[in-house]
C-alpha angles and dihedrals in degrees: 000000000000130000119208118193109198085188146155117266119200152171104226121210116221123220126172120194139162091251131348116278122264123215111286096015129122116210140186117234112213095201128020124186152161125249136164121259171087120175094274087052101050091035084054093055092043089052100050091045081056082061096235116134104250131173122208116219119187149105127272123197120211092290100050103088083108092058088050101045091041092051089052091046094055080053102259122138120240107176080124103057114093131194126230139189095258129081111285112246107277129184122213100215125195115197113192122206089275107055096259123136144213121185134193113194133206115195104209112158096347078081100051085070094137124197086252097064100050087044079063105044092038081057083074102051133062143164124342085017107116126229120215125200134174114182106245088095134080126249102027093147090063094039087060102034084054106039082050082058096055100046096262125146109235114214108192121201094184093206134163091034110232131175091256095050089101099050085060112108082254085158093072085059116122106186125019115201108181140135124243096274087053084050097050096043090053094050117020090239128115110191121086092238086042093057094041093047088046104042090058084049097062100029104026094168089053125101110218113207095183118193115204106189107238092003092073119226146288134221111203127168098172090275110038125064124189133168128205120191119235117241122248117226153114111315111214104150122358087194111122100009093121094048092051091045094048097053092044091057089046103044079049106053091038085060093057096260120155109265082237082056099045098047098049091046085056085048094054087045102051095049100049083046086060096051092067129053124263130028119266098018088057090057103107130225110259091236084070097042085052089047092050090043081054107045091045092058091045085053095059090050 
């Protein structure tokens, strides 16, 4: 099973700042740095440390040879990225003194994806392969309406929420992978068991897999129902947990492991990312997520 990954690739702008700017005000940043980045770029590298085969599919401006060479040296492969005369996508991020984010996203050429080009890279791809979106690309309609053509399973991460998101064919969606915000935005509720209850409603044949920050997450098909605890420790930067969590749980499920496993491995792996600066250089092997899982466990002996 393949995993392809028609996803946002980005150069993120670092800001720290005592707390996130209010409207009007003008701030002082006391570091400021580079990292690679966007939400189909960090959810790629998670994957592959997971150890799942995964493809990245998605468009590089003139300044995007980084985001290339950093995907093929965290072991994805990017035969299907191609690079184009525009300004790669890029993300102004502000990080207060308490981990928190804030993120401002401009698309690039993460927003010039053509029908053409997704008719190309799905060529590739057939049934029992997975297809994983996020929703900072153009042309995601037509990416699901045409992997569902061609047998694939569609895994949705909804994620940044825009006015559209819900004109998309979300009903051809296989797996939703999405935090409590996403969940409320998709289906007006703000309680855990609301947005569960609602989100079947509305997408029966979906799988949720719902994160709920220190409450931990809950897989849920309709019929299943598993929880996974959410990890104590030091908060240093919450940018890019998702992303690590959801292709962990991905890369895991795609290998055959238990939905328990898989989501306590992407768990584990969210909550050693947040413990390190940046997004996708904080995303951790998964020989060290399997020794923390371990050590943890000896220690409640």
């Amino acid at each position: 099973m393949k995993i392809l990954n028609l996803g946002s690739l980005n150069i993120d702008k670092v800001y720290e700042v005592k707390d996130i700017v209010k409207p009007g005000e003008t701030i002082l940043a006391s570091f400021y740095k580079e990292y690679i980045g966007g939400k189909g770029l960090n959810q790629s590298v998670a994957i592959a440390k997971a150890g799942a085969e995964v493809y990245h599919a998605g468009l590089v401006g003139n300044d995007g040879n980084i985001l290339v060479e950093y995907l093929q040296e965290c072991g994805v492969d990017t035969k299907h990225i191609n690079s184009v005369d525009s300004v790669s996508g890029h993300a102004i991020i502000q990080i207060d003194n308490s981990g928190q984010n804030s993120i401002i996203v401009f698309g690039g050429t993460n927003q010039q994806i053509n029908e053409h080009y997704i008719d190309n890279v799905l060529n590739d791809f057939g049934a029992d392969d997975i297809l994983l979106l996020q929703n900072e690309i153009s042309m995601i309609p037509y990416a699901i309406h045409k992997a569902k053509e061609i047998g694939l399973k569609v895994a949705m991460n909804p994620s940044p929420i825009t006015d559209y998101l819900l004109d998309y064919p979300l009903e051809l969606v296989d797996i939703f992978i999405l935090n409590e915000i996403e969940g409320q935005a998709l289906t007006g509720k703000k309680e855990e068991e609301e947005i569960i209850k609602e989100m079947h409603a509305r997408y029966p044949s979906a799988a949720i897999v719902l994160t709920l920050g220190d409450k931990g997450s809950v897989y849920s098909d309709g019929i299943n129902e598993f929880r996974q605890k959410a990890y104590k420790v030091e908060v240093v930067d919450t940018t890019g947990a998702g992303d690590t969590f959801c292709g962990y749980y991905l890369a895991s499920v795609s290998k055959g492991i238990s939905i328990q496993k898989s989501m306590e491995l992407a768990s584990k792996a969210s909550s050693i990312a947040i413990q390190t600066k940046g997004a996708s250089n904080s995303i951790p092997d998964s020989a060290i997520v399997e020794s923390s899982i371990k050590e943890e466990f000896a220690e409640s002996i």
